[in-house]
PDBQT receptor file of N, H, CA, C and O in Angstrom, charges set to zero:
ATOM      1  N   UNK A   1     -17.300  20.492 -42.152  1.00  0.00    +0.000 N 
ATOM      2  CA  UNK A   1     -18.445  20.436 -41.227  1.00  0.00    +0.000 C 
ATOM      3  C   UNK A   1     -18.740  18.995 -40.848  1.00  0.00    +0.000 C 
ATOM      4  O   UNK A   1     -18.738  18.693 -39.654  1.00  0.00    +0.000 OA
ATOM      5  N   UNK A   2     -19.018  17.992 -41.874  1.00  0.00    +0.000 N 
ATOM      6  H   UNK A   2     -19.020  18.236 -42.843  1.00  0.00    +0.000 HD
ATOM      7  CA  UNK A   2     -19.210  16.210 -41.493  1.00  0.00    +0.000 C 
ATOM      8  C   UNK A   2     -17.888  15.984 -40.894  1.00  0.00    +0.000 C 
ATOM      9  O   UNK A   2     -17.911  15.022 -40.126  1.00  0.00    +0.000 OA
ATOM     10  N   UNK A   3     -16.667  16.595 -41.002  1.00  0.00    +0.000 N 
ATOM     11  H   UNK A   3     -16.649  17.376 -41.626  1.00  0.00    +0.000 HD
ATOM     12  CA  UNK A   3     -15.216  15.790 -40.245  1.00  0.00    +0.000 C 
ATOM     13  C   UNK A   3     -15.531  16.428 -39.142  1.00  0.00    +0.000 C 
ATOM     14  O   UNK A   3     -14.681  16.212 -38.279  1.00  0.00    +0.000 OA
ATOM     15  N   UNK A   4     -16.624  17.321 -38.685  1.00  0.00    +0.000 N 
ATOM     16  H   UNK A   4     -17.314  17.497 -39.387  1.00  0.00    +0.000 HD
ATOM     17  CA  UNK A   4     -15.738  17.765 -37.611  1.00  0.00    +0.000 C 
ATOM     18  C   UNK A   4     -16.675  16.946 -36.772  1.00  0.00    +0.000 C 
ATOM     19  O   UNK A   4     -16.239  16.308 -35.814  1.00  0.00    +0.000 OA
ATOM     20  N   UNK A   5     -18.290  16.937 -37.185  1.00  0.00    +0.000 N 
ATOM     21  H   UNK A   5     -18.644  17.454 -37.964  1.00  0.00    +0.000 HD
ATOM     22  CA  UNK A   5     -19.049  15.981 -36.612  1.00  0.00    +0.000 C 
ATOM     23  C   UNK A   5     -18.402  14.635 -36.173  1.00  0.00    +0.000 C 
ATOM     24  O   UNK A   5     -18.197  14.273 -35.014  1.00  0.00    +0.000 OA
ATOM     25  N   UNK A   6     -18.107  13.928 -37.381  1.00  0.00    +0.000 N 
ATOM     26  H   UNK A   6     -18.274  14.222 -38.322  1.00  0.00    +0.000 HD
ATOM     27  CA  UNK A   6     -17.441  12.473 -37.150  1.00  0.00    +0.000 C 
ATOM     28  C   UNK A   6     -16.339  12.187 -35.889  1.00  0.00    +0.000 C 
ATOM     29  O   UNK A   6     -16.157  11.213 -35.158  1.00  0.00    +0.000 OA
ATOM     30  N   UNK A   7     -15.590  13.737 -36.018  1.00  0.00    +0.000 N 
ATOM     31  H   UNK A   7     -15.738  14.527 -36.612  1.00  0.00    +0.000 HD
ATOM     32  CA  UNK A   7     -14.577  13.931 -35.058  1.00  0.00    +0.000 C 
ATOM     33  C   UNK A   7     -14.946  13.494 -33.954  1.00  0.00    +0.000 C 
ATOM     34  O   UNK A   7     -14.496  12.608 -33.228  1.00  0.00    +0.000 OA
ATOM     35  N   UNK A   8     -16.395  14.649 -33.813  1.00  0.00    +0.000 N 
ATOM     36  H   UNK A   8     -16.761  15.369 -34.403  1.00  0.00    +0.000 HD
ATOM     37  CA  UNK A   8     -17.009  14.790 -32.413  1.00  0.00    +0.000 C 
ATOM     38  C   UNK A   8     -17.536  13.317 -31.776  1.00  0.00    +0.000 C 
ATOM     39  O   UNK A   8     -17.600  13.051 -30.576  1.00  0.00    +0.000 OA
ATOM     40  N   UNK A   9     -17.884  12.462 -32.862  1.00  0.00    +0.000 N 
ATOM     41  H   UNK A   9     -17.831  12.678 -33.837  1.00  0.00    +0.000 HD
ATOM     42  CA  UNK A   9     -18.911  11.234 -32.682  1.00  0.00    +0.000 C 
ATOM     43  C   UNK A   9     -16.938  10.282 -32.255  1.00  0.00    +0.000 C 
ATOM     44  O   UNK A   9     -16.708   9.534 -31.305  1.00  0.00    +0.000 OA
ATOM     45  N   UNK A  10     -16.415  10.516 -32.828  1.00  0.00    +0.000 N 
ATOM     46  H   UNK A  10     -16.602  11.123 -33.600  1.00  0.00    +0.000 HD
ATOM     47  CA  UNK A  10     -15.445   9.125 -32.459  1.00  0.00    +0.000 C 
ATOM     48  C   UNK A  10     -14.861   9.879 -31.063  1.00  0.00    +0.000 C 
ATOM     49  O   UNK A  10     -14.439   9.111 -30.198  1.00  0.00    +0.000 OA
ATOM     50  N   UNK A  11     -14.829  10.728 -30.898  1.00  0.00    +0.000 N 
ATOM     51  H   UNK A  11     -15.172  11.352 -31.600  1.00  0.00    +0.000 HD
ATOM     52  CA  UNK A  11     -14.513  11.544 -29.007  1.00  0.00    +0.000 C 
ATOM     53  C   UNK A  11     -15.216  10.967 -28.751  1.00  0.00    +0.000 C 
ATOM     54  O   UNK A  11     -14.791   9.812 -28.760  1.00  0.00    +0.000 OA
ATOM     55  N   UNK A  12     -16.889  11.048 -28.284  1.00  0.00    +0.000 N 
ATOM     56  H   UNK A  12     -17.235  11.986 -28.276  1.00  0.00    +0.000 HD
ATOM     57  CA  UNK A  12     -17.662  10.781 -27.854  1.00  0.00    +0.000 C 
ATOM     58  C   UNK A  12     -17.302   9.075 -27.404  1.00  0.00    +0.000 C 
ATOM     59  O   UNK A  12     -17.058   8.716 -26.252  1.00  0.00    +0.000 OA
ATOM     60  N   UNK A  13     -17.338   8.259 -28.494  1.00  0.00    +0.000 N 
ATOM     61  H   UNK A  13     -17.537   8.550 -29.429  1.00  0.00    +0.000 HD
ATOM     62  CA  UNK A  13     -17.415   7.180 -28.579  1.00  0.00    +0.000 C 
ATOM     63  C   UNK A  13     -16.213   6.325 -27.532  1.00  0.00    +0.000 C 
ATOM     64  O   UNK A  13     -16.182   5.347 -26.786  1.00  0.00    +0.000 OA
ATOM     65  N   UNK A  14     -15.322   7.371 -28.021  1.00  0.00    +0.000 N 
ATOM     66  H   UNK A  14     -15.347   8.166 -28.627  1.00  0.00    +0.000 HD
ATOM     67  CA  UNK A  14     -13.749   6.982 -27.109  1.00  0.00    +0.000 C 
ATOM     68  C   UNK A  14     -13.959   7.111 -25.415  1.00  0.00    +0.000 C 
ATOM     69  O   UNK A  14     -13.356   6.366 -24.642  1.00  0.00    +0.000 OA
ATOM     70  N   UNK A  15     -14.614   7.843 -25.101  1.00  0.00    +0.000 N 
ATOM     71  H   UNK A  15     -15.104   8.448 -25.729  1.00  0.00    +0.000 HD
ATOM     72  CA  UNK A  15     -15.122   8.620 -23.953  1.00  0.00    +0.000 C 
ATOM     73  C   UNK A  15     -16.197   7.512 -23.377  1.00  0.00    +0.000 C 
ATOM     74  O   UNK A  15     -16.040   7.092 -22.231  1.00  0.00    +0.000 OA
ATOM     75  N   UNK A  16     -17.023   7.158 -23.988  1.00  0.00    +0.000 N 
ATOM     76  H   UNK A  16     -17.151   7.499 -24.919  1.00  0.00    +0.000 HD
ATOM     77  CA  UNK A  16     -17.737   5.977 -23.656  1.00  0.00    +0.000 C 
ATOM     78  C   UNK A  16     -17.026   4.565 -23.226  1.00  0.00    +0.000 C 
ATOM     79  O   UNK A  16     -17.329   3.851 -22.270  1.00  0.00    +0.000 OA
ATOM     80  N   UNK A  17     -15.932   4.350 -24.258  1.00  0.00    +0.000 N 
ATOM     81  H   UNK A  17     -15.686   4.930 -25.035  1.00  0.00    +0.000 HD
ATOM     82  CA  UNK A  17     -15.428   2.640 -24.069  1.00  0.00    +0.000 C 
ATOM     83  C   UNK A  17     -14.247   3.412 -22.730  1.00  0.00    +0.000 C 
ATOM     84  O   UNK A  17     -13.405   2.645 -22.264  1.00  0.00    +0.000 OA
ATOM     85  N   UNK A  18     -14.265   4.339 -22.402  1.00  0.00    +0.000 N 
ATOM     86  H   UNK A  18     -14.949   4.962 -22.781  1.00  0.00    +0.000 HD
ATOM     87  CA  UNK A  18     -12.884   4.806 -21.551  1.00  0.00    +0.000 C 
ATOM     88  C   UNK A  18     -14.497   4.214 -19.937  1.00  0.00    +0.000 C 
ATOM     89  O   UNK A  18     -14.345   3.198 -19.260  1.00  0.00    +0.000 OA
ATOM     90  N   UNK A  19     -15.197   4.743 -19.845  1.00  0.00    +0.000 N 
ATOM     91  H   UNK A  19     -15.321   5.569 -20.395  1.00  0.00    +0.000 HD
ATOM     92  CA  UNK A  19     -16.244   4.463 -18.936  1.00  0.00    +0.000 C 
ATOM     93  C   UNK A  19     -16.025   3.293 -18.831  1.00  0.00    +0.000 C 
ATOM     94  O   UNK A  19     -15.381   2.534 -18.106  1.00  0.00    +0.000 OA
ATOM     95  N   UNK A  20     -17.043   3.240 -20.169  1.00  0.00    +0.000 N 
ATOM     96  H   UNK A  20     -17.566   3.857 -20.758  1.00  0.00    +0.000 HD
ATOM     97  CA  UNK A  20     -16.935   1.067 -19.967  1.00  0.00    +0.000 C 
ATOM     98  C   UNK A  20     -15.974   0.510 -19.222  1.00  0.00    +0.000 C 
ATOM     99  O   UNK A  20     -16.144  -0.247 -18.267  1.00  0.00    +0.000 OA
ATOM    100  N   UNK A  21     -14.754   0.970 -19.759  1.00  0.00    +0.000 N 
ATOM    101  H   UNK A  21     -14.616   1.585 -20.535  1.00  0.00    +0.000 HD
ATOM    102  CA  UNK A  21     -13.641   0.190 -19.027  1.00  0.00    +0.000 C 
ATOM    103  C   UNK A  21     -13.266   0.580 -17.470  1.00  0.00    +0.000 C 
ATOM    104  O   UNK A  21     -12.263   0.000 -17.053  1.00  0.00    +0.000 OA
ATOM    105  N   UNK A  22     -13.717   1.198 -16.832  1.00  0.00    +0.000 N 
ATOM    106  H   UNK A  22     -14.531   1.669 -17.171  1.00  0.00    +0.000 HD
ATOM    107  CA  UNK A  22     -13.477   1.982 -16.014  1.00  0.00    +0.000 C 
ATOM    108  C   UNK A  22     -14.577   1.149 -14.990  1.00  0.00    +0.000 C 
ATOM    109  O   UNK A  22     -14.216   0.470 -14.029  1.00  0.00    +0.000 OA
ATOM    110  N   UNK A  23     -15.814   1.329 -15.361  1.00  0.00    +0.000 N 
ATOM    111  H   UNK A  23     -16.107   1.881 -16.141  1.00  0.00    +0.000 HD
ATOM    112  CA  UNK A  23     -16.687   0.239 -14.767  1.00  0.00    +0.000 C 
ATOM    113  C   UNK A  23     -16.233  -1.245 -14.724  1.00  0.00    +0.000 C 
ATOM    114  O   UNK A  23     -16.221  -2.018 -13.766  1.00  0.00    +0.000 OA
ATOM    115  N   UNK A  24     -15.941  -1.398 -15.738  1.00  0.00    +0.000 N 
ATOM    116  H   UNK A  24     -15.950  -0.770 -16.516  1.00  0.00    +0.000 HD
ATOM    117  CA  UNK A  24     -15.006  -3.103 -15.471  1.00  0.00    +0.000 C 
ATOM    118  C   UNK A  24     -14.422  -3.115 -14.303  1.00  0.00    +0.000 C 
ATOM    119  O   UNK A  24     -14.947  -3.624 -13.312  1.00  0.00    +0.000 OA
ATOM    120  N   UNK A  25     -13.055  -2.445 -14.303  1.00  0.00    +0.000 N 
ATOM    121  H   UNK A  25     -12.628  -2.032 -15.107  1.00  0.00    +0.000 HD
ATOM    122  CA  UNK A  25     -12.195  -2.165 -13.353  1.00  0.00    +0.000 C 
ATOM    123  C   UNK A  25     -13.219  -2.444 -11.953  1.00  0.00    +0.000 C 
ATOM    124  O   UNK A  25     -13.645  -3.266 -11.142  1.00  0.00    +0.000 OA
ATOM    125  N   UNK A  26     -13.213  -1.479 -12.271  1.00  0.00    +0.000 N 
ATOM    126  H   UNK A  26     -12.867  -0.812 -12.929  1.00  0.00    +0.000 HD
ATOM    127  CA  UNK A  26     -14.316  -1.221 -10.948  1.00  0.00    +0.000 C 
ATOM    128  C   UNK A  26     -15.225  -2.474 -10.123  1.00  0.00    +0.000 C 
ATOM    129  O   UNK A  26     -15.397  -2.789  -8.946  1.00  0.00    +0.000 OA
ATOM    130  N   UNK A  27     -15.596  -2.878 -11.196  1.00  0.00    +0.000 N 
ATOM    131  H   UNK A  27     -15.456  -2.622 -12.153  1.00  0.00    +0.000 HD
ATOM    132  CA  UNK A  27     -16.662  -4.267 -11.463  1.00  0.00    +0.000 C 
ATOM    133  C   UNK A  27     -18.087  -3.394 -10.694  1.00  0.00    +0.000 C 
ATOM    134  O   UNK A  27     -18.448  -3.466  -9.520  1.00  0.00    +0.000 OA
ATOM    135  N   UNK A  28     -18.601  -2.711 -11.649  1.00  0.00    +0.000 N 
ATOM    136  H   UNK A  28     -18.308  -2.652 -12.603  1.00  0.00    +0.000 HD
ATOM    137  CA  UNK A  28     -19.733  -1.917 -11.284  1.00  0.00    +0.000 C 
ATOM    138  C   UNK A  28     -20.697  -3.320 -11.579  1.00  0.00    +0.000 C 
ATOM    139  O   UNK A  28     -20.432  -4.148 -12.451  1.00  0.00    +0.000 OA
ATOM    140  N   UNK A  29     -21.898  -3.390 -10.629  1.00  0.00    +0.000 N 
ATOM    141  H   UNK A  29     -22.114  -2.718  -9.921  1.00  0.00    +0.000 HD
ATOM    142  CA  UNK A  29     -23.089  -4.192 -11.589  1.00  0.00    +0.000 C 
ATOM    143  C   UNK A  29     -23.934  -3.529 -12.418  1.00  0.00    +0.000 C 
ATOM    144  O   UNK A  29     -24.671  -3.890 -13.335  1.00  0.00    +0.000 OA
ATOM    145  N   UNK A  30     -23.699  -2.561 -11.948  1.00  0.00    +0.000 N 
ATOM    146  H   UNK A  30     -23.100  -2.268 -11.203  1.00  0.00    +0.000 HD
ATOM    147  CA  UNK A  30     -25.116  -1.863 -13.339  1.00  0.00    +0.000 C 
ATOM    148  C   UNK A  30     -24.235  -1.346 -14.835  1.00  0.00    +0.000 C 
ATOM    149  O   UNK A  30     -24.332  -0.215 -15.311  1.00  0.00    +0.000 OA
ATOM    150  N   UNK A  31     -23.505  -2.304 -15.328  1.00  0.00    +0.000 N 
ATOM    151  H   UNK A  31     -23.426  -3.223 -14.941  1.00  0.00    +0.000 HD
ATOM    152  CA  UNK A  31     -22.603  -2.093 -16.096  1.00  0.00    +0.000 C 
ATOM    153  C   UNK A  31     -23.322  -2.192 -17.383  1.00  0.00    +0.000 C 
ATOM    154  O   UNK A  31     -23.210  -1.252 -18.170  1.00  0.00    +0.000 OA
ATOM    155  N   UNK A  32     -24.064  -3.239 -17.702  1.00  0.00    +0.000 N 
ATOM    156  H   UNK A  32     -24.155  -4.002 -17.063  1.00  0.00    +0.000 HD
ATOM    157  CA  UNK A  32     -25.065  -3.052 -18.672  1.00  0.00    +0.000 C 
ATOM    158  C   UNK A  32     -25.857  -2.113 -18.658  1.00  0.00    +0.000 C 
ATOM    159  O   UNK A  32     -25.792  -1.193 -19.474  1.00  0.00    +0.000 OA
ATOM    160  N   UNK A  33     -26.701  -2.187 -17.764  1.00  0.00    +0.000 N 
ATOM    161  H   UNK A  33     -26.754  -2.934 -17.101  1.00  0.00    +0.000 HD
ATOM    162  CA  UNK A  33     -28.026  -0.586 -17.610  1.00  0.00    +0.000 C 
ATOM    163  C   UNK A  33     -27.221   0.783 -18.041  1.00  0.00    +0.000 C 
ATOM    164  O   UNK A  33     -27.931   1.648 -18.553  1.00  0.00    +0.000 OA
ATOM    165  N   UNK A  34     -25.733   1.099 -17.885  1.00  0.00    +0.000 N 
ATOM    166  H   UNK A  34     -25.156   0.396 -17.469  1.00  0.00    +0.000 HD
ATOM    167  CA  UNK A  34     -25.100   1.906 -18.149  1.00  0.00    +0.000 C 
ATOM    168  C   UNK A  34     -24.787   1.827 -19.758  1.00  0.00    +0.000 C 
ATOM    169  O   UNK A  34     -24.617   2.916 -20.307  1.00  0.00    +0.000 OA
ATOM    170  N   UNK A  35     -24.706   0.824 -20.446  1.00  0.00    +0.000 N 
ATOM    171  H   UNK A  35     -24.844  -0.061 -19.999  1.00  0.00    +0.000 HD
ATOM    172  CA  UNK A  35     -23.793   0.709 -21.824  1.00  0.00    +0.000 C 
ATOM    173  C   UNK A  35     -25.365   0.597 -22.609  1.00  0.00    +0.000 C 
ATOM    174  O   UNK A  35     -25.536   1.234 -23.648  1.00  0.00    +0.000 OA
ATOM    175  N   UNK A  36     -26.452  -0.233 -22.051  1.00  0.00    +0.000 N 
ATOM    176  H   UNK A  36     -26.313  -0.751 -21.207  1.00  0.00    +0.000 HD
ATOM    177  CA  UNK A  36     -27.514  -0.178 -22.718  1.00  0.00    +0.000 C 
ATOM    178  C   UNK A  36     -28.064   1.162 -22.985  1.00  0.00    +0.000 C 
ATOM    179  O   UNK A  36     -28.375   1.516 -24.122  1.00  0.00    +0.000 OA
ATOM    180  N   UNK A  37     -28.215   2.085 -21.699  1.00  0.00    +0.000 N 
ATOM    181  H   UNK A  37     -27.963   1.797 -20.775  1.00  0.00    +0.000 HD
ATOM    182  CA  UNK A  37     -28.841   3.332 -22.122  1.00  0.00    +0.000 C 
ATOM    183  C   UNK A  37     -28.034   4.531 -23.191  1.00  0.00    +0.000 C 
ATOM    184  O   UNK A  37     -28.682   5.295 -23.907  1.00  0.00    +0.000 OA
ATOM    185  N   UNK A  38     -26.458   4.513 -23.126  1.00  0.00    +0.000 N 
ATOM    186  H   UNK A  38     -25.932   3.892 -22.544  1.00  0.00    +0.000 HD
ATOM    187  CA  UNK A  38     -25.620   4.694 -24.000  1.00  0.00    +0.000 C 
ATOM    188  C   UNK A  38     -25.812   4.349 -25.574  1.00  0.00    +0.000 C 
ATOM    189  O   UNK A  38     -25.711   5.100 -26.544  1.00  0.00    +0.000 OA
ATOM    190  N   UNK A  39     -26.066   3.224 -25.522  1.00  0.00    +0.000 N 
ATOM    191  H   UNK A  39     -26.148   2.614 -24.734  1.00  0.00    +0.000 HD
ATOM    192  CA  UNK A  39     -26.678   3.126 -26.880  1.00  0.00    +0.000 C 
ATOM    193  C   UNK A  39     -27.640   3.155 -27.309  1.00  0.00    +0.000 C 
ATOM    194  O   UNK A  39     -27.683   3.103 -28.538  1.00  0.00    +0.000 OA
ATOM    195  N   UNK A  40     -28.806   3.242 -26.618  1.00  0.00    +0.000 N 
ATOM    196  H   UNK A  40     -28.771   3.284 -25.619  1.00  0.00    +0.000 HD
ATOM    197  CA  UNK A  40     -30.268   3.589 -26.945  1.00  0.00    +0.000 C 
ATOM    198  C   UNK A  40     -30.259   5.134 -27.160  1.00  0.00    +0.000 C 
ATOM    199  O   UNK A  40     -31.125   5.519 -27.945  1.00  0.00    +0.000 OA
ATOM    200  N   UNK A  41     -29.379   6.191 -26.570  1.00  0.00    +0.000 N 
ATOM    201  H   UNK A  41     -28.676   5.878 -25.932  1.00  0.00    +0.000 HD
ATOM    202  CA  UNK A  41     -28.980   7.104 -26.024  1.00  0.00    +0.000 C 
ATOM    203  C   UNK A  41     -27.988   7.678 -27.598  1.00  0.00    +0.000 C 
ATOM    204  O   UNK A  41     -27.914   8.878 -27.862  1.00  0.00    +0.000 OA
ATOM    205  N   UNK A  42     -27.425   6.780 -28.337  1.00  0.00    +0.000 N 
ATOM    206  H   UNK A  42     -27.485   5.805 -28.122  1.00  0.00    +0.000 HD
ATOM    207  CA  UNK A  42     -26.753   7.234 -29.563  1.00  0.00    +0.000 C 
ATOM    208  C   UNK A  42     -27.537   7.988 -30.641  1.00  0.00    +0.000 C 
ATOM    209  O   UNK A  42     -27.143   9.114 -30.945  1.00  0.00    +0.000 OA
ATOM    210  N   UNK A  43     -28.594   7.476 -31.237  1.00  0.00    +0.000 N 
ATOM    211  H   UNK A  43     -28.914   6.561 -30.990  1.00  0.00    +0.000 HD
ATOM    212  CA  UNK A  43     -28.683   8.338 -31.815  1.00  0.00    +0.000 C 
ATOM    213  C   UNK A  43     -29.296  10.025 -31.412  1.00  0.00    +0.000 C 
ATOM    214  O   UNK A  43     -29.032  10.935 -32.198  1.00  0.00    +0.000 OA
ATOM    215  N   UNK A  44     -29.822  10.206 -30.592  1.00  0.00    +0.000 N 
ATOM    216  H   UNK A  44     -30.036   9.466 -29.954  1.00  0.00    +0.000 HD
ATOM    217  CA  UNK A  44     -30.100  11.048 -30.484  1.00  0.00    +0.000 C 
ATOM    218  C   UNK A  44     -28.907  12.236 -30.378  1.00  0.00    +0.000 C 
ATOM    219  O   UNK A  44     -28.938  13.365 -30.868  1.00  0.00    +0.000 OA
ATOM    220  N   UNK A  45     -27.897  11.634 -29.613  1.00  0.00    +0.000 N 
ATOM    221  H   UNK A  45     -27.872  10.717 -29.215  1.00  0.00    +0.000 HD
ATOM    222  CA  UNK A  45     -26.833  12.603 -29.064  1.00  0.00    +0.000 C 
ATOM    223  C   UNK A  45     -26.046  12.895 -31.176  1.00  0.00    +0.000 C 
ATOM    224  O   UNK A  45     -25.654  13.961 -31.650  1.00  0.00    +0.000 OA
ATOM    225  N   UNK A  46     -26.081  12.032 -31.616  1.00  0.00    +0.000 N 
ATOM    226  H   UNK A  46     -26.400  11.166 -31.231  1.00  0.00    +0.000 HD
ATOM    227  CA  UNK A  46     -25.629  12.256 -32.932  1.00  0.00    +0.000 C 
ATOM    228  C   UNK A  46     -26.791  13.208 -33.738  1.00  0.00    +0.000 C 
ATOM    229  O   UNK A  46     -26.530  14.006 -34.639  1.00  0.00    +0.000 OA
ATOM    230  N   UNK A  47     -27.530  13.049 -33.434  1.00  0.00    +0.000 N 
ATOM    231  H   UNK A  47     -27.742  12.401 -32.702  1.00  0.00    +0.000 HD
ATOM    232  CA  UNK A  47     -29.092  13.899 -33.972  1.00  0.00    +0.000 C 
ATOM    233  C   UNK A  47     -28.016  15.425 -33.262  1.00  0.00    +0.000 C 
ATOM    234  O   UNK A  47     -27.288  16.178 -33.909  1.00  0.00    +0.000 OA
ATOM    235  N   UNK A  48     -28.210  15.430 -32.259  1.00  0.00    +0.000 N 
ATOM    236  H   UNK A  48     -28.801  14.819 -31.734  1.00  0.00    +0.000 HD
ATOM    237  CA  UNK A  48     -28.129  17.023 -31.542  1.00  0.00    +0.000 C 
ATOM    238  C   UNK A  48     -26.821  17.708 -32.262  1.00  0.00    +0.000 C 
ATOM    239  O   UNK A  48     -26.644  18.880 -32.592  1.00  0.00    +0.000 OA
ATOM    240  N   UNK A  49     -25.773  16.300 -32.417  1.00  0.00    +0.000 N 
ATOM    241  H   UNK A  49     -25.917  15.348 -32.149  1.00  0.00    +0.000 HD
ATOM    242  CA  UNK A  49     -24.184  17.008 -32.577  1.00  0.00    +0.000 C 
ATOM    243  C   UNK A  49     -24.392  17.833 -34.044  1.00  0.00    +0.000 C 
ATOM    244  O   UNK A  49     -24.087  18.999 -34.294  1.00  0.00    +0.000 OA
ATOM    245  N   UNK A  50     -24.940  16.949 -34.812  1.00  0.00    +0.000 N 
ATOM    246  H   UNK A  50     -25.188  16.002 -34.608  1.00  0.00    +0.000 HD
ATOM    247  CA  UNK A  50     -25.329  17.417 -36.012  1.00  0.00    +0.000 C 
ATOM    248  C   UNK A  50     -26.289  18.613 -35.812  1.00  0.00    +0.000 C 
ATOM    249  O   UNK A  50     -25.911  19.783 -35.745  1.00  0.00    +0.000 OA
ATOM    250  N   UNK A  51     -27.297  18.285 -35.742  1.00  0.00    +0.000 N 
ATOM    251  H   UNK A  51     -27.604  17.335 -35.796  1.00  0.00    +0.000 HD
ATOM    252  CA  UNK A  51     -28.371  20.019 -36.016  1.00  0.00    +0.000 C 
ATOM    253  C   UNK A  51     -27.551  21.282 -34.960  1.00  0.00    +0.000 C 
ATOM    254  O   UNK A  51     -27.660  22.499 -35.109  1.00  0.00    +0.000 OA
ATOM    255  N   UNK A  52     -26.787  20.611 -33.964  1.00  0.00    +0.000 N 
ATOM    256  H   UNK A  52     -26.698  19.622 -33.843  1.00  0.00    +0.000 HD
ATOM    257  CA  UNK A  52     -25.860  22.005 -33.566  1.00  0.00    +0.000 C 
ATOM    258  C   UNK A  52     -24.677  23.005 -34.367  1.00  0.00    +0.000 C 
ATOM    259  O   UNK A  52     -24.348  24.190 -34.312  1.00  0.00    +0.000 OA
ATOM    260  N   UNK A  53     -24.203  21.629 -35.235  1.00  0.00    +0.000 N 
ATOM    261  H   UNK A  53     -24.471  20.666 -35.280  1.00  0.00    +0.000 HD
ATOM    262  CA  UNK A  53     -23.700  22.508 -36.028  1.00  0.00    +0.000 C 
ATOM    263  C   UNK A  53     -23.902  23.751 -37.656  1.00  0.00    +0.000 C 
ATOM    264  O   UNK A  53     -22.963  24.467 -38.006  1.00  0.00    +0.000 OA
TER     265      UNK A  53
């Protein structure tokens, strides 16, 4: 049950720096406002992954 969470949290996480990088590329400016709310934005999404399972 915690591996599969952890699983879910390092997808997640991979899925995020794949953005990030993607915005680079890109050269988005709201590249921070995007990575800031992402991580203000972490725990909760780890709160949900967990009490969902």
């Amino acid at each position: 049950y915690e591996s599969d969470v952890i699983e879910d949290l390092i997808e997640y996480e991979s899925d995020i720096i794949e953005d990030l990088m993607e915005n680079i590329r890109d050269n988005k400016p709201n590249i921070i406002g995007n990575t800031s709310y992402l991580i203000e934005d972490m725990p909760h999404i780890i709160e949900d992954k967990i009490s969902s399972n």
